[in-house]
C-alpha positions as a printed Julia matrix, in Angstrom:
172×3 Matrix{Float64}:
 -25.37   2.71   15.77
 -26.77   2.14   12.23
 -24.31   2.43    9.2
 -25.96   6.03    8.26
 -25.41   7.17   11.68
 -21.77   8.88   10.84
 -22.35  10.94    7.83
 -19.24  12.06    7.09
 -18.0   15.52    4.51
 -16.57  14.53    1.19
 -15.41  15.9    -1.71
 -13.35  14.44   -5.05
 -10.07  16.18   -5.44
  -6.86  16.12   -7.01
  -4.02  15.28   -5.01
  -0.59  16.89   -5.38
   2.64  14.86   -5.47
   4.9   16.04   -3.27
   7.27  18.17   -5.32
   3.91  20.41   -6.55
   2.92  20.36   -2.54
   6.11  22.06   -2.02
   6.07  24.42   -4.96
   2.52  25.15   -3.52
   3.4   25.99    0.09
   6.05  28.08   -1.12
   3.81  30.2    -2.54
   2.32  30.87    0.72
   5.15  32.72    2.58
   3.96  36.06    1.01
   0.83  35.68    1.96
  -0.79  37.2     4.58
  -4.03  35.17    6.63
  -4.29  31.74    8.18
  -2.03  29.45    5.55
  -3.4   26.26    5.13
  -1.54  23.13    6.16
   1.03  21.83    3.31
  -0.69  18.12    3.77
  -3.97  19.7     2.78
  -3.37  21.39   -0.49
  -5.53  20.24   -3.21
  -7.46  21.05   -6.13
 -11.21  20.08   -5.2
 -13.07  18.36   -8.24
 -16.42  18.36   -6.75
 -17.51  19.15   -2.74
 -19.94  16.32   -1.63
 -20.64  18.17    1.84
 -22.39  15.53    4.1
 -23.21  12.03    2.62
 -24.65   8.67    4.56
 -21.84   5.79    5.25
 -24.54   3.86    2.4
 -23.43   6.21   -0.13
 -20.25   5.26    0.3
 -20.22   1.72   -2.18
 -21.25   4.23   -4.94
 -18.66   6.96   -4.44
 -16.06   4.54   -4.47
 -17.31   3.03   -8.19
 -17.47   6.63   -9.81
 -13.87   7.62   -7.96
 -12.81   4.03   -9.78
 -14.46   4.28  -13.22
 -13.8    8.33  -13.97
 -12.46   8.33  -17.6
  -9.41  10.4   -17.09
  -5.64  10.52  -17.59
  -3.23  12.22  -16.01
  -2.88  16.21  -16.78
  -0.58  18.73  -16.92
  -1.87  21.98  -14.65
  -0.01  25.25  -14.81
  -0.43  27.52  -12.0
   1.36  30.96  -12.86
  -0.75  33.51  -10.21
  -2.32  33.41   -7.24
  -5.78  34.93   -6.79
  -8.48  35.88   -3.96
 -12.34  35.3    -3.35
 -13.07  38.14   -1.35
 -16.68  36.95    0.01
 -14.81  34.2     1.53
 -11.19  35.71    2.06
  -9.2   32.26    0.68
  -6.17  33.77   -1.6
  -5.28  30.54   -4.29
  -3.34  29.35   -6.65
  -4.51  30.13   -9.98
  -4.16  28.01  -13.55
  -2.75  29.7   -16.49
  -5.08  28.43  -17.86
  -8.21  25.46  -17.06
  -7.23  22.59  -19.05
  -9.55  20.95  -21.2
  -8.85  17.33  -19.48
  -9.9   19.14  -15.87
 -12.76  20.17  -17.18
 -14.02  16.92  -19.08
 -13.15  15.38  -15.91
 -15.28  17.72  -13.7
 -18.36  16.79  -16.29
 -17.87  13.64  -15.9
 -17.67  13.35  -12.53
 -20.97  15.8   -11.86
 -22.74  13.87  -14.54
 -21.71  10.66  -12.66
 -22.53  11.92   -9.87
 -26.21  13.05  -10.97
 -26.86   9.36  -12.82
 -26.41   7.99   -9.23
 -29.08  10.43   -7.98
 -25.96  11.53   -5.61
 -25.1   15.5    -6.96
 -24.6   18.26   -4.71
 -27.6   20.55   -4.48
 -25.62  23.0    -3.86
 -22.55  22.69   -6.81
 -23.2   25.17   -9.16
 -22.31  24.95  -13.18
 -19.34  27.36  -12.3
 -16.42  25.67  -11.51
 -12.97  27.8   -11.05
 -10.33  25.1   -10.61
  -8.03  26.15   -7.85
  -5.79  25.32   -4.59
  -6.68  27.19   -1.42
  -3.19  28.43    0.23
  -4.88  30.73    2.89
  -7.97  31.27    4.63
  -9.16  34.9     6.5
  -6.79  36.23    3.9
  -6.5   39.82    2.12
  -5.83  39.55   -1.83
  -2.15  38.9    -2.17
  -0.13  41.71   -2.41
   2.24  40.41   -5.21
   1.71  38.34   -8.02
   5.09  37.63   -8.62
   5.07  33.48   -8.32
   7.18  30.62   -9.86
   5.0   28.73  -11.92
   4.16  25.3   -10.8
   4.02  22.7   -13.37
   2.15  20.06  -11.9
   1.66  16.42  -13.35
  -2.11  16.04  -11.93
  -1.74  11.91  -11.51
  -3.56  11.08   -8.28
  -7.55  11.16   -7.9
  -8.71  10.65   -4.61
 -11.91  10.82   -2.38
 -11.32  12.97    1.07
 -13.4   13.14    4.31
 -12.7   16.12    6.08
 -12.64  16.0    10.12
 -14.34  18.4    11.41
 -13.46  18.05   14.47
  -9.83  18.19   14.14
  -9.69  19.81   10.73
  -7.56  16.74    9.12
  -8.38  14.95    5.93
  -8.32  11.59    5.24
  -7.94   9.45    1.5
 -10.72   7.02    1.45
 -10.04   5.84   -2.06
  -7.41   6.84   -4.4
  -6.79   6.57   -8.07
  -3.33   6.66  -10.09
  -4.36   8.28  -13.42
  -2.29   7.28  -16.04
């Protein structure tokens, strides 16, 4: 089997701690559809889809050398993309620092000749809490203050629908 034979589905994210995980799944009790798994929530930076085991050297480096420190998010509502039924928690508002950081990981990304063809420009920073999901019915949440600390870069199983941390990043 050659290296690029396993091309495995990655995408940057931030990771919760465990106190914002919480706060998150809570959230998800009023909501109706498929709730995703507490040890899943995240806030995706930038979806890689399938990349080549070779690609992997490079990922690592820009997950490493990201200019970023940690950020305060502020989720205060949660929110629905009806062409693809997720409901989410919503920011208050998108930090400046989340957004620098999403440039400068898509501009990393593209110097390396390794951007998504299909990212778009748009980015709405989020945290899916339910797939084949109506809009919620209430928008009466806590907010979650969240400390956004931990950088990481996920494969996603397809097969069994788990994710695993190949590199991770304290941001300080």
């Amino acid at each position: 089997m050659s290296p690029d034979t396993h091309c495995p589905r990655l995408f940057y994210a931030l990771w919760p701690d465990a106190a914002t995980r919480a706060a998150l799944a809570a959230w998800q009790a009023p909501l109706q559809g498929k709730p995703v798994r507490a040890e899943k929530l995240h806030l995706t930076l930038a979806f890689l889809g399938q990349r080549p085991a070779s690609d992997m050297p490079a990922l690592q480096e820009l997950l490493a050398h990201l200019p970023a420190r940690a950020m305060p998010l502020v989720f205060d509502h949660a929110s629905h993309f009806p062409q693809l039924a997720l409901a989410w928690a919503a920011l208050a508002q998108a930090s400046p620092a989340l957004l620098d950081l999403r440039a400068a990981c898509m501009h990393g990304l593209a110097e390396q000749g390794l951007a998504p063809r299909f990212e778009r420009d748009r980015f709405t920073p989020h945290v899916t809490l339910a797939r084949q999901a109506p809009p919620p019915a209430s928008q009466d949440f806590a907010p979650i203050a969240w400390q956004a600390d931990e950088l990481v870069l996920v494969e996603s199983i397809k097969s069994s629908g788990d994710y695993r941390i190949l590199a991770s990043r304290k941001l300080t």
